[in-house]
N, C-alpha and C positions, 0 to 999 in steps of 0.2 A: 407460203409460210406466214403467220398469224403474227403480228408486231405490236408490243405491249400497249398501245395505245388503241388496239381492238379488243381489249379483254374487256375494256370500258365504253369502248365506242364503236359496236362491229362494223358501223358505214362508213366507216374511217380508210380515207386513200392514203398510198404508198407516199405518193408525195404530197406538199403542200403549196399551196399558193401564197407568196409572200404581196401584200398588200401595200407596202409601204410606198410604192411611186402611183398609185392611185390619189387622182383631190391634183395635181398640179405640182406648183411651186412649193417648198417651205416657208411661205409669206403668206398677211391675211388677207389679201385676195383670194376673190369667188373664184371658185373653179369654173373655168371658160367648157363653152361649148363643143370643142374638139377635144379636148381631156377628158369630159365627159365621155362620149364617143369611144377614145381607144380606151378607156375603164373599160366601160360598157363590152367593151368588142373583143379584150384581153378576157373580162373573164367568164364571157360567152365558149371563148376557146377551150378555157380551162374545164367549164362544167360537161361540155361535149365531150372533154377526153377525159372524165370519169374523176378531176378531183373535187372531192367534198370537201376537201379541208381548205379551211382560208385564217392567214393570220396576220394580226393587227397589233396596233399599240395606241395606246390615247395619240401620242408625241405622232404620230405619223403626218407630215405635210400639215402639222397643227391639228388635227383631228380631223381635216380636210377628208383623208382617205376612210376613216372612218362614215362620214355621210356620205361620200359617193356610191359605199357599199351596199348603206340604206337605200340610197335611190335605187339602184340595179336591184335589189329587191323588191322594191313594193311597184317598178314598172315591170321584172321579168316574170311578177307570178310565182316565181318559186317557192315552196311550202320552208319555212323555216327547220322543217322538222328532217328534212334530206340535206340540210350543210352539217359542218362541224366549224363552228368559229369557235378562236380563241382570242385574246388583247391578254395586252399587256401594260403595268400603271408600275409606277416608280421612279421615272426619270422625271423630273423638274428639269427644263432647258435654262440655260441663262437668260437674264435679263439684264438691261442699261443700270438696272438699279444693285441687280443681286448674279454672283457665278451659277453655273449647273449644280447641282447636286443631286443625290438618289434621298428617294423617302418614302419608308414603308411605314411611318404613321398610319394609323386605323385612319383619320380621318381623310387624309389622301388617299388613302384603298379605297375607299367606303366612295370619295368624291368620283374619282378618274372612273369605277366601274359604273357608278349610277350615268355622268357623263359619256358612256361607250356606247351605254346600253340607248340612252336617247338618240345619239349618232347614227346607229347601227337601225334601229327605230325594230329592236328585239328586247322581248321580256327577261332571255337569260343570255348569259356567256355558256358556251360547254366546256370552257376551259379558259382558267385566266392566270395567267405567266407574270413573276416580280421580274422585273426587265433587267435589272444589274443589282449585284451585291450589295445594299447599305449597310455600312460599318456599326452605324448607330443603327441596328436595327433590333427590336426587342422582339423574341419571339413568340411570349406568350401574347402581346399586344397585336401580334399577326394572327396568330392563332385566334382571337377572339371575335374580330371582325370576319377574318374568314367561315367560321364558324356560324356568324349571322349573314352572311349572303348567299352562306349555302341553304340555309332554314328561311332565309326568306326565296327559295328558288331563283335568285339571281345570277348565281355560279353555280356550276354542277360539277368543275372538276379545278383543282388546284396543280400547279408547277412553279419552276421557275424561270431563268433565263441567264446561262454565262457564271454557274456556281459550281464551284469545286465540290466532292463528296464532303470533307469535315461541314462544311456551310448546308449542303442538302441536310447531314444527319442534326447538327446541330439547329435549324428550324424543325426538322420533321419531328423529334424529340416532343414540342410543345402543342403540337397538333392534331386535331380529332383524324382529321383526313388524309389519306393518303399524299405525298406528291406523286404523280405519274409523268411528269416531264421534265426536261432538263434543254432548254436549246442554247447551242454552243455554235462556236466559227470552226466549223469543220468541213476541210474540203482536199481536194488534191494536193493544191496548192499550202495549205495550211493543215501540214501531219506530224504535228508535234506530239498530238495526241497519242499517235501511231510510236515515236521516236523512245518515249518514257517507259513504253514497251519494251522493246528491244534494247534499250539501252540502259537496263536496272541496274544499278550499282557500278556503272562504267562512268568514268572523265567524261565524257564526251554529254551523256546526261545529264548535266549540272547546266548543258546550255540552252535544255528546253524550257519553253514557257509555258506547260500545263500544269495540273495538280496530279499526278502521277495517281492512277487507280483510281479516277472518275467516271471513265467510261466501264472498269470491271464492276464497280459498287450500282450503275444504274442498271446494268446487266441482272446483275445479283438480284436486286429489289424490285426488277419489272417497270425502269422508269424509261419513261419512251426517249432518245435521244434524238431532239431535231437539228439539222444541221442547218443554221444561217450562213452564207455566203457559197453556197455549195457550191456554185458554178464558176468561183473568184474569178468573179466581172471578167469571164468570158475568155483567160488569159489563155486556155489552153483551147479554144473552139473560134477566135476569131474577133471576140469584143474588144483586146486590149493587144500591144505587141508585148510578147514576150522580153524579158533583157538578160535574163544570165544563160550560160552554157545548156545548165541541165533543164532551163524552162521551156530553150528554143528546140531544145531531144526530145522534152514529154508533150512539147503541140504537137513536134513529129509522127511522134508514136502514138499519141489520141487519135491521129490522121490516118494512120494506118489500122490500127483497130477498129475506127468507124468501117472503113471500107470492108476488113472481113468479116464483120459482125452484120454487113448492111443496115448502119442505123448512123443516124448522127452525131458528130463530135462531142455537142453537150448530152449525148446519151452516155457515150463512156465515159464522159467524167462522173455523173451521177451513177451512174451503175458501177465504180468504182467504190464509192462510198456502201450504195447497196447490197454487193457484196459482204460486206463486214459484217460479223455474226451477233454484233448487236442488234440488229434492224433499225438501223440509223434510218430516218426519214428526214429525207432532204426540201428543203423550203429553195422555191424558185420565185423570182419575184418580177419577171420580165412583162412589159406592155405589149411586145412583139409576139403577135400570132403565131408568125412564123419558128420561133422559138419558144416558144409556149408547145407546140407541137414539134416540135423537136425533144425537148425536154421528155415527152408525154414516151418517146423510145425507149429509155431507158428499165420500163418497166417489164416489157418484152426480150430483154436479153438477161442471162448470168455471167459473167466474166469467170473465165476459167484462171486456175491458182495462178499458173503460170504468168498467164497476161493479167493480173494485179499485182504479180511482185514484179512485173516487167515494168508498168508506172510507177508503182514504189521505188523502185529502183533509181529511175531515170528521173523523176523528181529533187529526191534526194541529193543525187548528183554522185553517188559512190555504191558502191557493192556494202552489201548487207554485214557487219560483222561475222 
């Protein structure tokens, strides 16, 4: 099945490699010679098991992960022209002097992409994502930058990152170009998104924390939805212990559907998400070979209806209304 982020990009894999524990530490220390190494050898892993997609952020371990990525390019030979990168610019980190803030001023777009792109030691982005909502964000002032880094072939494709539908249409509105992305915290573990569904106009709805009809509007418009945190650090495969009732039933039952599907833990969590008729494309972001190839499972199985509303279910921690 064809995933709206191939109508634009037919090389475009199911899943995505999240970049961001690539480069080390989040300090401004060099990246040491064995960080170097597991980069190197995580996403060795990754390209062997067929992903071309890789995603970034200026902000990543200081842009650390971003030159790492340069290096692993210009030593492994790989033609630029078989990946699909994206980054992302907006977040301002704090400083001793000043707090964090978001800023999609032209002139911070305009910096953080020309900065990616030296990092990255590539001519263009194929996609570049505003990382979090700025309130103060103007958007014909988005619009107009964006517009010159596409005419200067420096980006080829525009999204964003963590934005409710009114925010997508209200940017998109001042826009020559399409947005085709949306990446959100979507995962097992975090199905709120799923809850606003099911629970339209009921009590119990007013407790979720999504914007209600963001995942039907990206659907609607063909905007590809990535999901960050897909695998939430491991809670249901083995990375972290479970603590409530219904988390330590759904490692259960992840444990059990690995074994009759013959595939790994962190496959049916991702092919849980994969399932969903959006074509959620899930972003993994692990150093570990060994789960890097684990992950790579997921693609190989469909979870039948039954055994998704059986995690749904036991997630949740109650029967369905």
């Amino acid at each position: 099945m064809q995933f709206p982020l191939q109508a634009h990009f037919p090389a475009a894999s199911r899943l995505v490699f999240g970049c961001m524990q690539l480069g080390g530490d989040w300090d401004r220390g060099a990246t040491t010679a064995l960080q170097h190494q597991r980069a190197f050898s995580a996403l060795d892993a990754a390209i062997e098991g067929g992903i071309t997609c890789f995603d970034h952020a200026d902000i990543y371990t200081l842009g650390k992960s971003e030159r790492v990525f340069g290096d692993y390019l210009r030593q492994s030979g790989i033609e630029r022209e078989q990946l699909f990168i994206q980054s992302k610019c907006g977040i301002r980190l704090a400083t001793s002097e000043q707090p964090g803030y978001y800023d999609f001023s032209a002139a911070h777009i305009r910096q953080s992409v020309d900065a990616s792109l030296q990092r990255l030691g590539c001519d263009y982005l194929d996609l570049l994502l505003l990382h979090r909502p700025d309130p103060l964000m103007q958007p014909r002032e988005v619009a107009a930058v964006f517009s010159d880094l596409h005419a200067q072939g420096k980006v080829r494709a525009f999204g964003v990152s963590n934005m409710a539908w009114p925010q997508l249409q209200w940017l998109q509105q001042a826009l020559e170009q399409p947005l085709i992305a949306n990446q959100l915290e979507m995962s097992l573990a975090n199905y709120h998104w799923l809850e606003e569904t099911i629970l339209t106009g009921m009590p119990a709805g007013s407790q979720c924390h999504f914007s209600a009809g963001t995942v039907e509007f990206c659907q609607l418009r063909d905007i590809q939805l990535q999901a960050w945190g897909s695998l939430a650090q491991g809670l249901f495969s083995g990375g972290r212990l479970p603590r409530t009732d219904a988390e330590h039933k759904t490692a259960t039952l992840v444990q059990q559907l690995a074994a009759d599907y013959q595939v790994s833990a962190e496959a049916i969590v991702l092919a849980w998400l994969l399932r969903h008729p959006a074509a959620i494309q899930p972003v993994i972001g692990s150093l570990s070979v060994a789960r890097i190839q684990a992950c790579l499972q997921a693609t190989q199985i469909e979870l039948s209806r039954e055994h998704w509303y059986r995690l749904y279910c036991a997630v949740r921690g109650q029967a369905l209304p």
